[in-house]
C-alpha positions as CSV (number, residue, x, y, z in Angstrom):
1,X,2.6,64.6,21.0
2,X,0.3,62.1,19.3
3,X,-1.3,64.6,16.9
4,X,1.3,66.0,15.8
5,X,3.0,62.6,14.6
6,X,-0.9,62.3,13.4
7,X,-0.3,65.8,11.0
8,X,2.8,64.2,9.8
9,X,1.8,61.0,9.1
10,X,-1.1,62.3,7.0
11,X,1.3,64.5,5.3
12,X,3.6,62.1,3.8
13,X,3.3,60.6,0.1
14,X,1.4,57.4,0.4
15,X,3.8,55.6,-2.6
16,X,6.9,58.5,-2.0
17,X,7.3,58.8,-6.2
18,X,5.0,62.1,-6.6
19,X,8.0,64.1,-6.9
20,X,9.8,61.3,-9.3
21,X,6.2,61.2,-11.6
22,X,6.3,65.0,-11.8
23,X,9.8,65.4,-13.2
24,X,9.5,62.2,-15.9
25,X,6.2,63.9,-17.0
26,X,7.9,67.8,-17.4
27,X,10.6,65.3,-19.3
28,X,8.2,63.5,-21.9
29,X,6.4,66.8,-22.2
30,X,9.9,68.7,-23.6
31,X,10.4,65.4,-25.4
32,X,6.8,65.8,-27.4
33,X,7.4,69.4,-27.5
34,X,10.9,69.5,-29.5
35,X,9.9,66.5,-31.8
36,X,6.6,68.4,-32.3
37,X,7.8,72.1,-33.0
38,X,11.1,73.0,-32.2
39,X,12.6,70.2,-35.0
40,X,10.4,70.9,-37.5
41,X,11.3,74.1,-37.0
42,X,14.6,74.2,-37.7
43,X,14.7,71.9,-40.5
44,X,12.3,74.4,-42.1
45,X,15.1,77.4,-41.5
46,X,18.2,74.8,-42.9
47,X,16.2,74.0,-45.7
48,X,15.1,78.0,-46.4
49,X,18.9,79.1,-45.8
50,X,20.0,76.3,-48.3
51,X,17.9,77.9,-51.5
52,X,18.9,81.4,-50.3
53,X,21.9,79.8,-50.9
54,X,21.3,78.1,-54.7
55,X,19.8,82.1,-55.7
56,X,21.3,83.3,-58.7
57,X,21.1,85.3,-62.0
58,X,18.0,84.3,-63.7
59,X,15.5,82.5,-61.3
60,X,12.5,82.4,-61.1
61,X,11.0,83.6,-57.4
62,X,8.3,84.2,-55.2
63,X,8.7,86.5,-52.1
64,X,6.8,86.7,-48.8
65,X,4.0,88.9,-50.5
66,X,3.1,86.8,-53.1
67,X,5.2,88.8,-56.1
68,X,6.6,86.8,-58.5
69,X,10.0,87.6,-61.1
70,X,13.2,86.7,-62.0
71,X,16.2,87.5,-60.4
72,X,18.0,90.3,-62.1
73,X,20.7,91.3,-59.7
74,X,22.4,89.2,-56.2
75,X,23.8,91.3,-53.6
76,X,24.9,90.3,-50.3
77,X,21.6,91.0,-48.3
78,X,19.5,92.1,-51.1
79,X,18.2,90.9,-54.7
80,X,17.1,93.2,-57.5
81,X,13.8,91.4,-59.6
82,X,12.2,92.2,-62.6
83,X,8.3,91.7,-61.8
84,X,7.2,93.2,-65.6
85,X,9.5,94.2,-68.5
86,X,11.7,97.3,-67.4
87,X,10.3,97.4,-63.5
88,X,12.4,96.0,-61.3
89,X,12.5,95.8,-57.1
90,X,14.8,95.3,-54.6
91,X,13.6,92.9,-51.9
92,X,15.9,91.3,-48.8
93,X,17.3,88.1,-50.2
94,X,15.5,86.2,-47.1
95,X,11.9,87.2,-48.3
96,X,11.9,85.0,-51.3
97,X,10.1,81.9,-50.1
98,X,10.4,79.9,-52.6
99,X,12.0,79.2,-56.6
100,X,9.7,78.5,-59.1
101,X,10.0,76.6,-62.1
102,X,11.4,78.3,-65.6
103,X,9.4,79.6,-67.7
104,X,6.3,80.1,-64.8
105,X,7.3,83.7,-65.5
106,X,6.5,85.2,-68.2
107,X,7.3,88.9,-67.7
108,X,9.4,89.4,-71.1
């Protein structure tokens, strides 16, 4: 009977808080992580979906592969831009990554 009490007795937590110490480090860790990545994240995509928003007739834009024009034509889902005097594209509205000042395109 003694060495099994023994077994037990060597079993249990010296301080009894490893379980406690666990959990409030898995907590700071998801703290760090959405300050770190998740926020920064989505203040990126408000931010994008706000100057999809402001697109209109006659901007000046860049899209996700690096072609720049000016906004010709606004549909729902898709834009139409003229990238050299009578050639125009149509690219999804949520590939232009950013608006560019007037006049950086000079394509008439």
């Amino acid at each position: 009977m003694s060495l099994i009490s023994a077994a037990h007795a060597a079993a249990a937590s010296p301080t009894g808080s490893g379980g406690l110490s666990q959990i409030l480090i898995l907590v700071v860790f998801v703290v760090v992580f959405y300050f770190l990545l998740i926020r920064p994240q989505q203040k990126r995509a408000k931010e994008h979906q706000a100057m999809l928003s402001r697109l209109e007739a006659g901007n000046e834009v860049v899209t996700s592969g690096g072609i720049l024009g000016r906004i010709v034509e606004i549909d729902d889902s898709f834009i139409t831009v003229e990238i050299a005097p009578n050639v125009r594209i149509k690219v999804q509205k949520g590939q232009v990554t950013q608006l560019v000042p007037k006049g950086t395109y000079k394509g008439s």
